[in-house]
C-alpha positions in Angstrom: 20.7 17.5 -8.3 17.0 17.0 -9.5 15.7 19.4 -12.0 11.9 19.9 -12.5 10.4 22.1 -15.8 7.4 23.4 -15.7 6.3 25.2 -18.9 3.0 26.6 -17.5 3.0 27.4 -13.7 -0.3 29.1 -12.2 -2.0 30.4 -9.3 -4.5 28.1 -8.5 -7.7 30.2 -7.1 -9.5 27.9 -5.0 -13.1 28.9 -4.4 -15.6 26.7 -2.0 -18.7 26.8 -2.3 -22.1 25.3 -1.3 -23.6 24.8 -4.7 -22.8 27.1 -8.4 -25.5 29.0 -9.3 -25.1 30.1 -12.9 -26.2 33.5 -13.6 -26.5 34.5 -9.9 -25.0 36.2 -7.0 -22.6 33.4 -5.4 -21.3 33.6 -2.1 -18.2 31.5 -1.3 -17.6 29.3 2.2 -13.9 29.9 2.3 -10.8 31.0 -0.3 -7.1 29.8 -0.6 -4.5 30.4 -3.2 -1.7 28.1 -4.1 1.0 27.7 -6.8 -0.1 24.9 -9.1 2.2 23.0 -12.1 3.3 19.5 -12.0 7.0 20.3 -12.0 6.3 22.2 -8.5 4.6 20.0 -7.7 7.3 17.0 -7.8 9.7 19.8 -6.3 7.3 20.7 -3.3 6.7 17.3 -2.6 10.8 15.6 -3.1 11.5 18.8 -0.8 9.2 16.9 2.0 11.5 13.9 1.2 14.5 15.6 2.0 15.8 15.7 -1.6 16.7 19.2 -2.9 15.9 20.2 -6.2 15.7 23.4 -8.4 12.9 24.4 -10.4 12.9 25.2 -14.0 10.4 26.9 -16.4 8.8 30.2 -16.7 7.0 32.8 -15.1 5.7 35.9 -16.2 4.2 39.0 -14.3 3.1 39.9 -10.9 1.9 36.4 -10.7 4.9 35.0 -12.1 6.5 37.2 -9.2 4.2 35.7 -6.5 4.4 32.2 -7.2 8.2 32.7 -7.3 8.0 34.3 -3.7 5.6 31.4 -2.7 8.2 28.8 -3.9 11.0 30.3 -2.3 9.4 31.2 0.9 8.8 27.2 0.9 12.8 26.7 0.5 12.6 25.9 -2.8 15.4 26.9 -5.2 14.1 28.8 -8.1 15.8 29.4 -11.4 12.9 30.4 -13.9 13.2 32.2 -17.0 11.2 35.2 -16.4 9.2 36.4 -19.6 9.2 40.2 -20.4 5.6 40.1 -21.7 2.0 38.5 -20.5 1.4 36.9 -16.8 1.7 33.7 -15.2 -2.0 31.9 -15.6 -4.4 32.5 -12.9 -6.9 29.4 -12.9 -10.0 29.1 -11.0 -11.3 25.9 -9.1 -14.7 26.0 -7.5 -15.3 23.2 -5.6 -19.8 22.5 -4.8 -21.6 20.5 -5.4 -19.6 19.4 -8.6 -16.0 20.5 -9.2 -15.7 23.5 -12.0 -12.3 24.4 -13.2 -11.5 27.3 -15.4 -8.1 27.0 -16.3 -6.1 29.8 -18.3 -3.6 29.8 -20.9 -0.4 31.4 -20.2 1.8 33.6 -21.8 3.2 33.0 -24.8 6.6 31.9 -25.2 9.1 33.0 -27.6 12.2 31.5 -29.3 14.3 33.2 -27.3 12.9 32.7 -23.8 12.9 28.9 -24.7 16.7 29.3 -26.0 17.1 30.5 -22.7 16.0 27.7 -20.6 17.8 25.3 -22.9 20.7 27.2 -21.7 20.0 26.2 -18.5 19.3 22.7 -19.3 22.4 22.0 -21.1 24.4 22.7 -18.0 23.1 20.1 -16.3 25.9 17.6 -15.0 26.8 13.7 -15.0 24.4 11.9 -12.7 21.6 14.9 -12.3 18.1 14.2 -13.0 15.4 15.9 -15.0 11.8 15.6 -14.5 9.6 17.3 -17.4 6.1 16.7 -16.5 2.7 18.0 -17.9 1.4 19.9 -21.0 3.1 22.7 -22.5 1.7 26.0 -24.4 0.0 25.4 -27.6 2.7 27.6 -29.4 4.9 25.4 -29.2 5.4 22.3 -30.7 4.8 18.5 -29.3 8.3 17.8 -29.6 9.9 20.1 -27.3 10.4 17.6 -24.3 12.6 15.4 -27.2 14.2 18.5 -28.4 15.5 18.8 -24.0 16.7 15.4 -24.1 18.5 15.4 -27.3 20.7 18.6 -25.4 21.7 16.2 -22.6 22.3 12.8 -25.4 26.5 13.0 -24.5 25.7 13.0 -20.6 24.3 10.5 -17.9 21.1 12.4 -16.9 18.5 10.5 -15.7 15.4 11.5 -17.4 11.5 11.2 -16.0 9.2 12.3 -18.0 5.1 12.6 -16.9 3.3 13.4 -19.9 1.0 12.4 -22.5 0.2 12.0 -26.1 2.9 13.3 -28.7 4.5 14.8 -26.1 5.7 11.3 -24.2 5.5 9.1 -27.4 8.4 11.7 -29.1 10.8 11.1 -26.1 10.9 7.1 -25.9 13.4 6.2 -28.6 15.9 8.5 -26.1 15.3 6.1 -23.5 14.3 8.0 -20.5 14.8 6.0 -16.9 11.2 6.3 -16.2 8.0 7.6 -17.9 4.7 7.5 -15.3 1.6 7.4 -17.0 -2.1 7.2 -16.0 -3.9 4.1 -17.1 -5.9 6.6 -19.0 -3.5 8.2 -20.9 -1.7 4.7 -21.6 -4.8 3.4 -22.9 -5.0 6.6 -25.5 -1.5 6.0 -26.5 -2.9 2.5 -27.3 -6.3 3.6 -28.8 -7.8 1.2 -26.1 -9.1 0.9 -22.6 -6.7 -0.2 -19.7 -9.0 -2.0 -17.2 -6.6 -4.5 -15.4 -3.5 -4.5 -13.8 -2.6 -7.0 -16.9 -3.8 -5.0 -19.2 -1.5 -1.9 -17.9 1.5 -4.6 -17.9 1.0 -5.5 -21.6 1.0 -1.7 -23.0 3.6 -0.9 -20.4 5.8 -3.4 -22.1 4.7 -1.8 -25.1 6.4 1.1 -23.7 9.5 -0.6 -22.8 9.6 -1.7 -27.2 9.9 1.6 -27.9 12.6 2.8 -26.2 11.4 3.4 -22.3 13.7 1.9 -19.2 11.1 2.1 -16.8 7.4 2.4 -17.0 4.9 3.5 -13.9 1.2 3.0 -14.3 -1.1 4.9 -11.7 -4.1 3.7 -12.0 -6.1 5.2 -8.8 -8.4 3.1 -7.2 -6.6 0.0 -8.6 -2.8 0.4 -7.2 -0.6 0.7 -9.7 2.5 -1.1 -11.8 5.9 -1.3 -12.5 7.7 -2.4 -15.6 11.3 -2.1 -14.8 14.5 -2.2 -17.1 16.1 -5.4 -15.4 12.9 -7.4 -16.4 10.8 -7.2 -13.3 7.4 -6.5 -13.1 5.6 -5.2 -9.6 1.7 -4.8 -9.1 0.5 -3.3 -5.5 -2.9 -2.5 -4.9 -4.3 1.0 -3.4 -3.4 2.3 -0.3 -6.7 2.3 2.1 -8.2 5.9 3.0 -10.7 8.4 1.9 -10.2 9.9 -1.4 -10.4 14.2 -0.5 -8.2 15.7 -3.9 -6.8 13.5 -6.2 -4.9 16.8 -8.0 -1.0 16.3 -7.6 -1.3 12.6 -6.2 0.5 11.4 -9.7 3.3 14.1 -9.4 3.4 13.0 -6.0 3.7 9.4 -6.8 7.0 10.5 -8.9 8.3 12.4 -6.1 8.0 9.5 -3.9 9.5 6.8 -6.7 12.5 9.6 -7.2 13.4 10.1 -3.5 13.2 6.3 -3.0 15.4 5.5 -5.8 17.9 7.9 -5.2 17.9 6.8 -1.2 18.5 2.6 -2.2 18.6 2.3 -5.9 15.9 -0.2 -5.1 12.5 -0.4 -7.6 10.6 -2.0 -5.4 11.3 0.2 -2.3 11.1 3.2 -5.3 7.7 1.8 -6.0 6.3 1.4 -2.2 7.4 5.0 -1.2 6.2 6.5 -4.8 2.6 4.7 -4.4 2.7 6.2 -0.2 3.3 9.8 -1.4 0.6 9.6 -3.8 -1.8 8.4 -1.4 -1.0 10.8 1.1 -1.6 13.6 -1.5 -4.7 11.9 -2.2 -6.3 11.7 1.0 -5.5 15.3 1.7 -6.5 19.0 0.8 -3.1 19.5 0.1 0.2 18.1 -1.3 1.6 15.2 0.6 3.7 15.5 3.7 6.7 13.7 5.5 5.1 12.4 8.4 1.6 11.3 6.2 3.6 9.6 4.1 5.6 7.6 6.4 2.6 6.8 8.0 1.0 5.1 5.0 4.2 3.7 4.3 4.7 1.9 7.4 1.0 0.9 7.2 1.4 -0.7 3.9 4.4 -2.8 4.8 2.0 -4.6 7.9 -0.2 -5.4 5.3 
């Protein structure tokens, strides 16, 4: 079974609009609401895949109760540790002329309420995965995501971690299977600028030094790379399309790499489906789907 945690799950309010006027009476074009976190997101997007998973992390409120109701209307098997005080963050995206985003905090999280989801997390089994992706509240401290894997040190869980800063460097002497950064946020591990596919290899490998099995650069336009744990390295260039939301292509990217490895236990394969579910997020409003994904896919293995 996969396992996804995510700390800080929201509504995401998105507002259209021809143009923000600040200070004035704005009318919107049209209005949707959809649950946003990067753990979802993985789940929503392996769920397209075929590849169950149960979602992890905590809610609060009558938001917390309506992204719960979303998710489960989707299929999606929720386990969250519901807080008793606060709400599930509400953020607003309006979309213009420019993009604005207005994102909020989150409740807070106590000691117990995070005891309690490391309950859940030490129960996970031999051969389960956990994916802990994005940032987490500002109560709590950078090394939480280490503090998870140490629970799970006596099993064989695989463990994917999409993160940044403190909060991926603390987890790589536990050797996690794979850790997908951006070329952006690998280049601030690095107090540098990733510009080139080489470049990415070289501070990937870095990566790999430090305790990591498998590394996975994104780096949009450019494709992305592959450091693998049996010594292989694999570059592919961006899929061709029209760039409409690039929100949830990386989660999608690990939803596609995680379906694909569990399917063939084959990186490269892992890497070509990853890189297609990313793409298909990309050049959509929304979240990747089956058939878009199979279509850039196939489309990729003409080229």
């Amino acid at each position: 079974m996969v396992y996804t945690v995510t700390f800080n799950p929201a509504l995401d309010y998105i507002i259209q609009l021809p143009e923000l006027k600040a200070g004035k009476m704005n009318r919107t074009q049209k209005e949707s609401i959809v649950v946003g976190g990067k753990g979802i997101n993985v789940s929503l997007v392996l769920q397209q895949l075929g590849i169950e998973s149960t979602l992890l992390g905590f809610i609060a409120g009558f938001t917390g109760q309506e992204i719960e109701r979303d998710l489960e209307s989707k299929g999606c098997i929720c386990d969250f540790v519901k807080l008793q005080k606060g709400i599930s963050r509400i953020n607003v995206k309006l979309k213009g002329q420019n993009e604005t985003e207005i994102n909020a905090q989150g409740p807070e999280i106590d000691e117990n309420a995070l005891n309690r989801l490391k309950d859940k997390i030490i129960k996970l089994n031999n051969g389960d995965v956990l994916v802990l992706a994005g940032s987490v509240p500002k109560t709590l401290s950078n090394e939480v995501y280490a503090d998870f894997i140490k629970l799970l040190s006596k099993k064989s869980v695989d463990i994917v971690v999409d993160a940044e800063g403190q909060l991926l460097d603390s987890v790589l002497s536990y050797h996690p299977f794979l850790i997908k950064p951006n070329h952006h946020e690998l280049g601030r591990l690095f107090n540098t600028s990733i510009k080139t596919k080489d470049d990415a290899i070289y501070y990937a490998k870095k990566l790999q030094d430090k305790g990591a099995r498998n590394v996975l650069v994104s780096m949009s336009g450019m494709g992305a790379v592959l450091c693998t744990e049996d010594g292989n390295v694999y570059k592919r260039d961006a899929a061709k399309g029209v760039l409409i939301n690039s929100v949830g292509a990386g989660d999608s990217m690990v939803a596609g790499f995680l379906s694909g490895w569990i399917e063939k236990h084959d990186y490269e394969y892992a890497l070509e489906l990853g890189m297609s579910a990313g793409a298909a997020t990309a050049f959509s409003e929304g979240l990747a789907k089956k058939e878009d994904i199979k279509n850039i896919y196939d489309e990729n293995k003409k080229d």
